[in-house]
PADO-341610 format. One record per residue (C-alpha): residue number from 1; x, y, z; residue in one letter. Coordinates in steps of 0.2 Angstrom, whole numbers, padded with zeros to 4 digits. Example, Ala and Ser with C-alpha at 12.3 -4.5 7.8 and 13.67 -1.06 7.14 Angstrom:
> 1:0062:-0022:0039:A
> 2:0068:-0005:0036:S
***
This chain:
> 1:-0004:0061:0061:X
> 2:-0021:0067:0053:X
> 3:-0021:0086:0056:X
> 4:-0007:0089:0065:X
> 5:0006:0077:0055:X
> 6:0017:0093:0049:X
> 7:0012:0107:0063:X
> 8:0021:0099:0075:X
> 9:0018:0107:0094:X
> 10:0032:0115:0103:X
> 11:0029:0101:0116:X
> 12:0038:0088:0104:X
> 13:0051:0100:0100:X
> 14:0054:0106:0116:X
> 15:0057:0084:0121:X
> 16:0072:0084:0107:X
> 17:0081:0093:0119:X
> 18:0092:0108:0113:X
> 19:0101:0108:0099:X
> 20:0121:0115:0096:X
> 21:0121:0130:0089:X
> 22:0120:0123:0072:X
> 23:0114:0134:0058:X
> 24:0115:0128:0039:X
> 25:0115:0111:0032:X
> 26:0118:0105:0017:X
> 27:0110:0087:0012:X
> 28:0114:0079:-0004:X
> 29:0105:0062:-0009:X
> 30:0116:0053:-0024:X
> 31:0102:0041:-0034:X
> 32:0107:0030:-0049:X
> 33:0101:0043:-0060:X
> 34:0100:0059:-0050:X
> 35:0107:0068:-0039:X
> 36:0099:0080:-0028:X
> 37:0106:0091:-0014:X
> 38:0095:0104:-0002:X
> 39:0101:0117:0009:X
> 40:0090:0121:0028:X
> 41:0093:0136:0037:X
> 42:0090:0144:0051:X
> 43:0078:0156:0050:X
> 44:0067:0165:0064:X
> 45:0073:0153:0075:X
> 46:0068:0139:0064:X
> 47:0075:0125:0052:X
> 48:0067:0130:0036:X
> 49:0069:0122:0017:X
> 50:0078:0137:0007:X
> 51:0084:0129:-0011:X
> 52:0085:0113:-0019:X
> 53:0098:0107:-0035:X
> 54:0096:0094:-0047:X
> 55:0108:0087:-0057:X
> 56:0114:0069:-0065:X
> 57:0124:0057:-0054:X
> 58:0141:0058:-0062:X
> 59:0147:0040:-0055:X
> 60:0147:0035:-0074:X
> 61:0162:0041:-0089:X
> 62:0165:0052:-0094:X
> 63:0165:0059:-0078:X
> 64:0168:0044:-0065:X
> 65:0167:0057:-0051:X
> 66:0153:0057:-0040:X
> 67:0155:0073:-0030:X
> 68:0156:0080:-0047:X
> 69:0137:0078:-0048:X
> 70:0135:0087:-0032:X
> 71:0145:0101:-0035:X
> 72:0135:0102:-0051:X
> 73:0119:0103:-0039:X
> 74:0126:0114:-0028:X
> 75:0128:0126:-0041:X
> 76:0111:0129:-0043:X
> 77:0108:0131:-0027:X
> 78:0122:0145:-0026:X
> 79:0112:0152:-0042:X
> 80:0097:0155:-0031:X
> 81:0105:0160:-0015:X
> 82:0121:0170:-0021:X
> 83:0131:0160:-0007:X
> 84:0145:0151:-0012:X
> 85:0148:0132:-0004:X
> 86:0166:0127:-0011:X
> 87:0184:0134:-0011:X
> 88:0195:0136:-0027:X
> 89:0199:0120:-0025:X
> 90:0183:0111:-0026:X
> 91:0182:0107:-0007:X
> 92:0167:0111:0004:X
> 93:0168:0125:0015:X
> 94:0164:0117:0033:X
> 95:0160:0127:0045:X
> 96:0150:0144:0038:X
> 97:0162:0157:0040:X
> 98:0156:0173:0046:X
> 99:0152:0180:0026:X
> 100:0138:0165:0024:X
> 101:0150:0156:0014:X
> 102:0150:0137:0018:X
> 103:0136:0126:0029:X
> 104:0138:0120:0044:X
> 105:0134:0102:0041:X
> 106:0135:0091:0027:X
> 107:0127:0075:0027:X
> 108:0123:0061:0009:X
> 109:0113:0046:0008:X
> 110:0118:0036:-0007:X
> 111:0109:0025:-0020:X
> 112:0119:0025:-0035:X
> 113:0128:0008:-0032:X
> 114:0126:-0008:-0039:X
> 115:0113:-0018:-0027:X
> 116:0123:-0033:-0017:X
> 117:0121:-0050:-0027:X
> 118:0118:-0061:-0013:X
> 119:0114:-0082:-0013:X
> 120:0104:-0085:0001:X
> 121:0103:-0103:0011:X
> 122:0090:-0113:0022:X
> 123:0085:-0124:0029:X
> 124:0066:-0123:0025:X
> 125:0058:-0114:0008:X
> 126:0044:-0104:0019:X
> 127:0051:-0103:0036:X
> 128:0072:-0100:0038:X
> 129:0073:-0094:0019:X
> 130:0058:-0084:0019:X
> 131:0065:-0074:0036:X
> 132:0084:-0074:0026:X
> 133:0072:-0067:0008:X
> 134:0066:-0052:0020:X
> 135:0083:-0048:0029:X
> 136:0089:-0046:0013:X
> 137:0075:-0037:0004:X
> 138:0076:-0023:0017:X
> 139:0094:-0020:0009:X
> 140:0102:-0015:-0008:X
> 141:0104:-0033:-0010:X
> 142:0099:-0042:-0028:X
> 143:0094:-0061:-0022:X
> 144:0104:-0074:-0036:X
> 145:0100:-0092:-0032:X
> 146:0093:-0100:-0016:X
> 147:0098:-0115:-0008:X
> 148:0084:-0124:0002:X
> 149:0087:-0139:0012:X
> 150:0072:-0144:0009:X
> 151:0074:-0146:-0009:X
> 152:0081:-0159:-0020:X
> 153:0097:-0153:-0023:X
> 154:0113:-0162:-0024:X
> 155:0128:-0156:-0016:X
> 156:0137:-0154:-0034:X
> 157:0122:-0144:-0041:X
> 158:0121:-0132:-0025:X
> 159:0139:-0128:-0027:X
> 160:0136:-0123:-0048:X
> 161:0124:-0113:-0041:X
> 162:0133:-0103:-0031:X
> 163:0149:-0103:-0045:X
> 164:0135:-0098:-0058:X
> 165:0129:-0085:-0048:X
> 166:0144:-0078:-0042:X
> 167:0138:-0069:-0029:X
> 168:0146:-0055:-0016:X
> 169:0139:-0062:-0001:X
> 170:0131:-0080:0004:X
> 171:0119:-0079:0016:X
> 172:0115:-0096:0027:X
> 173:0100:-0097:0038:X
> 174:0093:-0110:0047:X
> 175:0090:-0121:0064:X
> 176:0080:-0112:0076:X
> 177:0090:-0108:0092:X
> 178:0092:-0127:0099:X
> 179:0087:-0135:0085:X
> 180:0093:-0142:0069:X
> 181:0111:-0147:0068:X
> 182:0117:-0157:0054:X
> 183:0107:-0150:0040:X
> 184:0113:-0133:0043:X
> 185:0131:-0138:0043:X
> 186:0129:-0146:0028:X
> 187:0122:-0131:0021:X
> 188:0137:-0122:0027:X
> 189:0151:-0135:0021:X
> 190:0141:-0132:0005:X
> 191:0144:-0117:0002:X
> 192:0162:-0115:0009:X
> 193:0165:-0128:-0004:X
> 194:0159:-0119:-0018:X
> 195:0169:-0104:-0012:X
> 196:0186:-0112:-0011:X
> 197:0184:-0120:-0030:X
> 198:0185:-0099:-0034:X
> 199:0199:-0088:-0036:X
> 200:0202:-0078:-0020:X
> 201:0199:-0061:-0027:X
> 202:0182:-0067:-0031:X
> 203:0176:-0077:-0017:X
> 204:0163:-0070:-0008:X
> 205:0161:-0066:0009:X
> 206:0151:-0078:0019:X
> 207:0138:-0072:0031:X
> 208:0129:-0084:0044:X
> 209:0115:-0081:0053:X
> 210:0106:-0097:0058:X
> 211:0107:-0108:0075:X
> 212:0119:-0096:0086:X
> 213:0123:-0114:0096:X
> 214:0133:-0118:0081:X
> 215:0144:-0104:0075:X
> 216:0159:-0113:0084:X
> 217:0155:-0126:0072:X
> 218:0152:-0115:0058:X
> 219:0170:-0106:0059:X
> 220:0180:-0123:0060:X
> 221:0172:-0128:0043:X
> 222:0174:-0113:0035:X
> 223:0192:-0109:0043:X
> 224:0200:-0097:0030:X
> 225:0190:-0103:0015:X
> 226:0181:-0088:0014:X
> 227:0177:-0072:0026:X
> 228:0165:-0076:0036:X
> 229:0153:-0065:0046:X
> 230:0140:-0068:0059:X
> 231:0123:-0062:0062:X
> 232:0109:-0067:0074:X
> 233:0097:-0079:0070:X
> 234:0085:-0074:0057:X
> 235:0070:-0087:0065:X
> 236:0075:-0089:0082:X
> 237:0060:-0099:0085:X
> 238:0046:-0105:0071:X
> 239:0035:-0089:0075:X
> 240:0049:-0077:0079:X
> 241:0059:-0066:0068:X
> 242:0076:-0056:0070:X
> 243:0080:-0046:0055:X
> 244:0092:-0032:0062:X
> 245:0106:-0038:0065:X
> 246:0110:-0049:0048:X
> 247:0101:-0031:0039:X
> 248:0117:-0023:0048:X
> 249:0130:-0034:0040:X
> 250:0122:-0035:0023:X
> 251:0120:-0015:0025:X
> 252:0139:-0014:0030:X
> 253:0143:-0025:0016:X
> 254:0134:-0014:0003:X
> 255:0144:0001:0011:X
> 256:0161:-0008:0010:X
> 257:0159:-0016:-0007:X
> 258:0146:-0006:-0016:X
> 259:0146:0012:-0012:X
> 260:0163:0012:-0004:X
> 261:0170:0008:-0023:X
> 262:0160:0020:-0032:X
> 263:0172:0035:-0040:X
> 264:0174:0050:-0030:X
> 265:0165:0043:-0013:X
> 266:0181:0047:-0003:X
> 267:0180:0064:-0009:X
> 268:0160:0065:-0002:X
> 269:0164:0056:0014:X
> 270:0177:0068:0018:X
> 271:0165:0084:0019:X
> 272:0156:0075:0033:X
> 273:0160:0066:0051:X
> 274:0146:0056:0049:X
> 275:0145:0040:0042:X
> 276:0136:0040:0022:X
> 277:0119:0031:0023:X
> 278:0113:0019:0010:X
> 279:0096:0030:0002:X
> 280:0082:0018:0010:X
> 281:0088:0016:0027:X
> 282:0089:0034:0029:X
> 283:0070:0035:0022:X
> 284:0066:0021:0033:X
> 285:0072:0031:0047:X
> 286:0061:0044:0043:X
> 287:0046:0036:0041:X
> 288:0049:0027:0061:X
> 289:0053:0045:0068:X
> 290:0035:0051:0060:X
> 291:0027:0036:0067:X
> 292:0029:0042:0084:X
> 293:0022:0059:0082:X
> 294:0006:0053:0075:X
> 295:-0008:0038:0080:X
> 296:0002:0024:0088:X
> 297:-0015:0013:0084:X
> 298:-0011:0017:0065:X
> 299:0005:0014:0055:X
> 300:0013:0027:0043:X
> 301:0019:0021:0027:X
> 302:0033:0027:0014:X
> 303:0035:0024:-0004:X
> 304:0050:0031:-0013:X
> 305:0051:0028:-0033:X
> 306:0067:0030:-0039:X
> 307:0073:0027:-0055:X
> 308:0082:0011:-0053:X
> 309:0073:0006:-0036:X
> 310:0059:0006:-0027:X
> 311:0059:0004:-0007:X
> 312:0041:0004:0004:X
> 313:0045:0007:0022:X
> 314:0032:0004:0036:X
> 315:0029:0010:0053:X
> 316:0020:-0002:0066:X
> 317:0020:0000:0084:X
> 318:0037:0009:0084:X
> 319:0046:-0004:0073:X
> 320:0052:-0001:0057:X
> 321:0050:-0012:0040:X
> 322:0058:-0010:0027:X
> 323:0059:-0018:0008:X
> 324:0068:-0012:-0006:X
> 325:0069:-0019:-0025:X
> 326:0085:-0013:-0030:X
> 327:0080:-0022:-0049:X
> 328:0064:-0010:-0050:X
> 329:0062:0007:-0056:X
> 330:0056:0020:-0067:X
> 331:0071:0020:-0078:X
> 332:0078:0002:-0077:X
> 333:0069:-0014:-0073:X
> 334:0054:-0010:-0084:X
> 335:0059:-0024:-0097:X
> 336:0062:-0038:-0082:X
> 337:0046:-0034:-0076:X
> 338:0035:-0035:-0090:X
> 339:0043:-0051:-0096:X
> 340:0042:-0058:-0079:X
> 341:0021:-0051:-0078:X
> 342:0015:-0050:-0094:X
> 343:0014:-0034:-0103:X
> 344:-0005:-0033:-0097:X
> 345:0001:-0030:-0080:X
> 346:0007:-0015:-0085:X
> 347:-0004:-0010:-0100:X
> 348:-0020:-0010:-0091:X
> 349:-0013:0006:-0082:X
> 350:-0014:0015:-0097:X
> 351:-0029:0027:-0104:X
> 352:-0025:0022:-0121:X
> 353:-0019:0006:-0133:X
> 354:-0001:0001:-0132:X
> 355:0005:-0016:-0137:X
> 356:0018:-0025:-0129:X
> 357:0032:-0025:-0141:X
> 358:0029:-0005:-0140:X
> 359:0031:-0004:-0121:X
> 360:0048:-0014:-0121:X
> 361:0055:-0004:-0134:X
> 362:0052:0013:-0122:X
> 363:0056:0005:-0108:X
> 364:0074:-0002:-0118:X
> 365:0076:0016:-0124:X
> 366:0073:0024:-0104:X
> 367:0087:0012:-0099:X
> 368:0099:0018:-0111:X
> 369:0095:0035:-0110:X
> 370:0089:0037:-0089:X
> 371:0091:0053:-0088:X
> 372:0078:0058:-0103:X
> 373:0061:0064:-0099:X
> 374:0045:0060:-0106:X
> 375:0041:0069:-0124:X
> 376:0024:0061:-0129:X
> 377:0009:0058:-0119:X
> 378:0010:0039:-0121:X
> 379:0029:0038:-0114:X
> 380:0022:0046:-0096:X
> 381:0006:0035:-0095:X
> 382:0018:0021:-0099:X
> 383:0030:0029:-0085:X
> 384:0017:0030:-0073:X
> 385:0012:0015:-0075:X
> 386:0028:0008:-0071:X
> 387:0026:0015:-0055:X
> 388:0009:0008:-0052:X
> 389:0016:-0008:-0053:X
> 390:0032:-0004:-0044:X
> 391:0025:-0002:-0029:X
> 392:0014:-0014:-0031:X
> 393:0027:-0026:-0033:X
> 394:0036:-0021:-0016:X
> 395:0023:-0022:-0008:X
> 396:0017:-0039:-0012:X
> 397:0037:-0044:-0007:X
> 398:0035:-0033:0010:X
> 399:0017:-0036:0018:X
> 400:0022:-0053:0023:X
> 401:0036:-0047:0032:X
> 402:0026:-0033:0042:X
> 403:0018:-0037:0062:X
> 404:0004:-0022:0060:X
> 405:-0004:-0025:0075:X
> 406:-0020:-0015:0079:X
> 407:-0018:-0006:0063:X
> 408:-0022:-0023:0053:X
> 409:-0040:-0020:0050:X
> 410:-0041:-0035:0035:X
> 411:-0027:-0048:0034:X
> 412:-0031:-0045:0014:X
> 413:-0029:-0028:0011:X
> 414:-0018:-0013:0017:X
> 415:-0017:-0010:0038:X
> 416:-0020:0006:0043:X
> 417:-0011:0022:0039:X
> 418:-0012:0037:0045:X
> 419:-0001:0045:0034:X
> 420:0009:0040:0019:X
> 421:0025:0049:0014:X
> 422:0028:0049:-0006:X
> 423:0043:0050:-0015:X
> 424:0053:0049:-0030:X
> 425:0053:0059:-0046:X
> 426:0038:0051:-0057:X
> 427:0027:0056:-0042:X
> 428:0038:0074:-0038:X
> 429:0037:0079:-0055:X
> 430:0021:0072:-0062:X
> 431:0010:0088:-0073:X
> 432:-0005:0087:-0061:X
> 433:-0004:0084:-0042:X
> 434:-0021:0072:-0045:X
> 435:-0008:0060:-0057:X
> 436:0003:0058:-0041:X
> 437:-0011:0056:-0030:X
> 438:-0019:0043:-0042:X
> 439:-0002:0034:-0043:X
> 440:0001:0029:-0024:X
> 441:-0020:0025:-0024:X
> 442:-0017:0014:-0036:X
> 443:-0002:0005:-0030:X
> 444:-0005:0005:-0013:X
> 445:-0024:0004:-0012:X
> 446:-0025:0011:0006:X
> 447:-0040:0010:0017:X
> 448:-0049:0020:0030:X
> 449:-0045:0039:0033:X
> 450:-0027:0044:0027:X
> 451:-0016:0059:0024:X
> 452:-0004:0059:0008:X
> 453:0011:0070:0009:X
> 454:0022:0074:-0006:X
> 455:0041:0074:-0003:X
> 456:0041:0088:-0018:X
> 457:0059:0093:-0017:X
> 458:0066:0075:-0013:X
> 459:0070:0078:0007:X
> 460:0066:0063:0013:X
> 461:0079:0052:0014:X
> 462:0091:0068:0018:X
> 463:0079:0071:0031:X
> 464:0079:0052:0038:X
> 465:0100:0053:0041:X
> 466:0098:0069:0051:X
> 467:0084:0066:0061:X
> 468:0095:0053:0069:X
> 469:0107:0065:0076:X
> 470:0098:0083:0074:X
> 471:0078:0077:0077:X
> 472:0072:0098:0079:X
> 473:0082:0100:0060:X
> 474:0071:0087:0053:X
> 475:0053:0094:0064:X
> 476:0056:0108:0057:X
> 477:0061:0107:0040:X
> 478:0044:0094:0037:X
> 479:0035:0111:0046:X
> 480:0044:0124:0037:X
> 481:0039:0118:0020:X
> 482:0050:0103:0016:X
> 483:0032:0092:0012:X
> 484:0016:0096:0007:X
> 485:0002:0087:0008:X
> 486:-0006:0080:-0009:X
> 487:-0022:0076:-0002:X
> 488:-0032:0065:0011:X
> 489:-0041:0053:0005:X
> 490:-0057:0041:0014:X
> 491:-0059:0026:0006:X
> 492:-0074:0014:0011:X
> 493:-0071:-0003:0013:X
> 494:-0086:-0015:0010:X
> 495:-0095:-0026:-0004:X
> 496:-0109:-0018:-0012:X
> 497:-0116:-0015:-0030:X
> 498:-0112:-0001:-0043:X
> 499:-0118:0014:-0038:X
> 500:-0127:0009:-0020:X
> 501:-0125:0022:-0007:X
> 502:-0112:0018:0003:X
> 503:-0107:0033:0014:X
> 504:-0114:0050:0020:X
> 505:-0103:0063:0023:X
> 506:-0103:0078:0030:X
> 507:-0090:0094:0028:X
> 508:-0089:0110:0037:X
> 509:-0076:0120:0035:X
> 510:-0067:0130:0047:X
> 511:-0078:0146:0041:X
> 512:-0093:0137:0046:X
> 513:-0099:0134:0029:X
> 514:-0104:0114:0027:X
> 515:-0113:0104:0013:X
> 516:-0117:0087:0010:X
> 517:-0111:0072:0001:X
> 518:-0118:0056:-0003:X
> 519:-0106:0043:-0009:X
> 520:-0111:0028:-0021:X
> 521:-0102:0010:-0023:X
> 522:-0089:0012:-0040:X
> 523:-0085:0033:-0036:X
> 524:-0070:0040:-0036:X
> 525:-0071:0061:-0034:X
> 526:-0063:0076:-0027:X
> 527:-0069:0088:-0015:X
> 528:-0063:0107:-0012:X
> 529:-0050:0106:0002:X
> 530:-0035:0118:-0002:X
> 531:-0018:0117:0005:X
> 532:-0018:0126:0021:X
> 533:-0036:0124:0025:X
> 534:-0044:0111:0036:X
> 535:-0061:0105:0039:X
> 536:-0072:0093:0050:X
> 537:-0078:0077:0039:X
> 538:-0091:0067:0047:X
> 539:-0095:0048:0042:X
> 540:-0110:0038:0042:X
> 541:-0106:0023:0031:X
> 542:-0120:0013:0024:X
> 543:-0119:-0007:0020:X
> 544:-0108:-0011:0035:X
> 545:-0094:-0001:0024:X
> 546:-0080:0002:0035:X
> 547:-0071:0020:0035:X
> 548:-0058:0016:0048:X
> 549:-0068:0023:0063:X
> 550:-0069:0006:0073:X
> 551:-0076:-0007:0063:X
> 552:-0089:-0009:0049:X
> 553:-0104:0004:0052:X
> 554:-0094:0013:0064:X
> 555:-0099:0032:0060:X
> 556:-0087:0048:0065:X
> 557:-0078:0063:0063:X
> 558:-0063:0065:0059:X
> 559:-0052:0083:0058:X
> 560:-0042:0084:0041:X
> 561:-0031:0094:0032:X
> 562:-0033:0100:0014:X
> 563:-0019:0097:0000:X
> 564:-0013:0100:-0019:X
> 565:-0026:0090:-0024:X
> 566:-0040:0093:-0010:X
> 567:-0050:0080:-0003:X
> 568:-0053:0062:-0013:X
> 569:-0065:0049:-0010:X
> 570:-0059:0035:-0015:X
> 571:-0076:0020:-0016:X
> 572:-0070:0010:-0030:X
> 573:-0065:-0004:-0020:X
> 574:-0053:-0015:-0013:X
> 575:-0044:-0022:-0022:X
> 576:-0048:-0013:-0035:X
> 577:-0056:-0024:-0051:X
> 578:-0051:-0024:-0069:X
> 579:-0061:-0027:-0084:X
> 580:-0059:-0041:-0094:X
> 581:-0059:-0032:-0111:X
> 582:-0041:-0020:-0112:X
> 583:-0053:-0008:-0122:X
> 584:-0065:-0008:-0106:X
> 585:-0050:-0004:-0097:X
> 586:-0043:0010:-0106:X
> 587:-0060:0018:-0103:X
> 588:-0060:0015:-0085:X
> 589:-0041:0024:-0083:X
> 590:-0049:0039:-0094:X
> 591:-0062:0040:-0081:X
> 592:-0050:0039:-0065:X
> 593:-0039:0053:-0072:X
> 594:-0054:0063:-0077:X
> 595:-0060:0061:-0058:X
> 596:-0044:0068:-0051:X
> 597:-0039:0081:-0062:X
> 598:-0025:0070:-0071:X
***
């Protein structure tokens, strides 16, 4: 999706087919800490972005109410607009009436829930209960305890476990389809067992999703102890995986249990036919439906920071996958993650000193106030440092998951990406565009040739639950300026030494004027390439680097498009390398910052 990622030709859109004669729509997205709603329009003929509100989730006392917060961010956008959206009574005005008061469509994706705790069970640590671990990491789900057949677990202990944890849903796995019989429904007794040794009201609800020969089996043992629910088999054969269908129950519990119970949700639901969409599969969706308007030979990648979770959803070949950490973000999770890392994880990301005893204090403080904003310097490195290692932390839980294909240039480093959608407020919000763009680098550490676009008004997972239903309304909206592009970056991969020449590149712009750049091992700079402007960048790596072109040496040219920050060669390596000394490493984030403008 290099140039052409968000000027989508009237070819695709005239393949969504024609649309009803559908007009505004309104799109709220209810986080844990914000709430953010957008309005589209049509205009000319075409969806366009028009307004966006901001305001904080009200899920919480004193207001307990979280339509509350959307009315609140609705009144912003009626500021800007002079339309109005609600009655007297608080209720939104569906369809427009004839004075433009109203929308059309209203649609929410919802975030603000407590994350699923879940108990997961198998029958081996790296094969059943590794397939059950990404099932559930591609849901709002918190993982509690797991039970491995494999272990050395008694019975007895297994069953604390599980009354310990005291879980909303136990997930058991195992037994290819044929295969293991006993060891599963022992797994199973186990934990229907634990669950009848609860009170009712707190029994959770048992979802299987092992060998499908044996569900027959499995409902006579668990007969009435708890709810049970059946998914297809997670591992189906030893090199096979089937994540769908238990990521639908566990997505249909978290709508039941966890949204469903959140103050005011009635209320919300009730201004829209369709169903509410949990945050991240919403931006999941998204990120599939740009996959297939870009190169099916390269994946497309989306990150979304949020303040109390983190999701990474990729695109390979048409399929989607998708990881949240619902315990990881910029305002809560801080704490667990640097006791659980060390406080160097998260230090070296800063450009000045910073003991660790001074990083959990702030990141205590976010927690209790989340909706606070940086005042010092200091408070935003440590914030964005956070994010750094937020992503990198999802990552590390989602690439194992992912079947890349052609796009997985080196088993050990990041496939191939044409484009990678970023979002979330650290990255939305940062003071300099280069500070975003230095963020998801650093996180991500992508390869090759790639596009970064910014979701600066927080669209995405909006955009994700109506491109299900109204594709053109989502084309559109990315062409009518819903996303901007932050910058495209190349980034050589190879071994060399400091400062060899690694690439020689070549830009002309589209006014014919061109120049010349030769990059060394250890850079990291900027180019002039302005949103809206495009140019012609050709590739001679040196060293049997690899841009991304075909294979190590390959040379090329590749059209791309300018952004915020322009164009970045990023030569520093992959993975990137950290001195030893944390003075030494303070240096180096000065100079990266310095580099791109941050």
């Amino acid at each position: 999706m290099s140039t052409s990622a968000w000027q989508v030709s009237w070819e695709v859109k005239r393949n969504v087919g024609e649309e009803q004669r559908i007009g505004s729509i309104l799109l709220a997205d209810c986080g844990t800490v914000m709430t953010k709603v957008v309005l589209l329009d049509r205009v000319a003929g075409q969806y366009r972005f028009i307004a966006q509100g901001e305001a904080p989730t009200t899920a919480e006392y004193p207001w307990s109410d979280v339509a509350a917060g959307i009315r609140h961010a609705v009144e912003q956008i009626s500021e800007v607009t002079g339309r109005r959206f609600f009655d007297a009574s608080g209720d939104l005005i569906s369809p427009e009436l004839a004075d433009r008061r109203g929308v059309d469509v209203f649609a929410a994706t919802v975030s603000a829930s407590q994350p699923l705790q879940v108990v997961l069970g198998g029958l081996v640590r790296d094969l059943s209960v590794a397939s059950a671990e990404r099932a559930a990491a591609g849901t709002y789900s918190l993982v509690r305890a797991i039970l491995a057949g494999d272990g050395r677990v008694s019975d007895e202990e297994r069953v604390r476990m599980i009354r310990d944890a005291a879980p909303d849903v136990i997930c058991i796995a195992g037994g290819v389809e044929g295969g293991a019989v006993t060891p599963v429904l022992e797994l199973v007794e186990t934990a229907a067992l634990a669950c009848s040794l609860m009170d009712r009201e707190l029994r959770p609800r048992l979802l299987y999703a092992g060998n499908s020969r044996l569900r027959q089996r499995v409902v006579n043992i668990v007969d009435g102890r708890a709810e049970l629910r059946v998914a297809d088999n997670v591992r189906p054969t030893l090199t096979e995986e089937n994540l769908l269908s238990a990521q639908a129950e566990l997505d249909a519990l978290y709508l039941q249990d966890k949204m469903g119970q959140l103050p005011g949700i009635d209320t919300v639901s009730g201004w829209t036919p369709a169903p509410l969409t949990p945050t991240a599969r919403a931006f999941g969706r998204l990120v599939q439906y740009l996959w297939h308007l870009g190169d099916p030979s390269k994946g497309v990648l989306g990150v979304d920071v949020g303040g109390a979770s983190t999701t990474v959803a990729a695109a390979f070949d048409g399929r989607l996958f998708l990881t949240v950490r619902g315990d990881l973000g910029t305002a809560f999770g801080g704490e667990q993650l640097l006791q659980r890392q060390g406080a160097e994880t998260i230090t070296r990301w800063l450009p000045e000193p910073m003991s660790g005893d001074e990083a959990r204090g702030l990141f205590i403080n976010k927690e209790m106030r989340p909706v606070s904003i940086p005042q010092e310097p200091r408070e935003l490195w440590l914030e964005q440092a956070l994010a750094r290692e937020a992503i990198r932390t999802t990552l590390e839980t989602a690439r194992p998951g992912w079947k890349p294909g052609a796009a997985q240039s080196y088993p050990h480093l990041l496939p191939l990406c044409d484009t990678i959608v970023v979002s979330g407020g650290v990255l939305a919000y940062a003071p300099r565009p280069g500070q975003a763009a230095l963020i998801v680098l650093d996180g991500l550490e992508p390869i090759g040739v790639s596009t970064l676009v910014l979701d600066a008004h927080g669209l995405a997972p909006a955009l994700g639950s109506v491109a299900a239903v109204k594709p053109l309304a989502a084309v559109e909206a990315l062409d009518g300026g819903g996303f901007v592009n932050l910058a495209t970056v190349v980034t050589p991969v190879g071994h060399a030494r400091r400062g060899d020449t690694i690439l020689k590149m070549r830009v002309t712009y589209d006014d014919g004027s061109t120049f010349g750049v030769e990059v060394r091992f250890g850079d990291l700079e900027v180019l002039p390439l302005p949103p809206g402007q495009q140019a012609v960048l050709e590739l001679r790596p040196l060293r049997h680097f690899d841009v991304g072109l075909g294979g190590p040496g390959k040379a090329g040219k590749r059209r791309v498009s300018g952004g915020l920050v322009g164009l970045i060669i990023d030569a520093r390596g992959r993975p990137l390398r950290f001195p030893s000394e944390p003075e030494q490493c303070q240096v180096q984030m000065r100079q990266w910052l310095w580099d791109v403008g941050g």
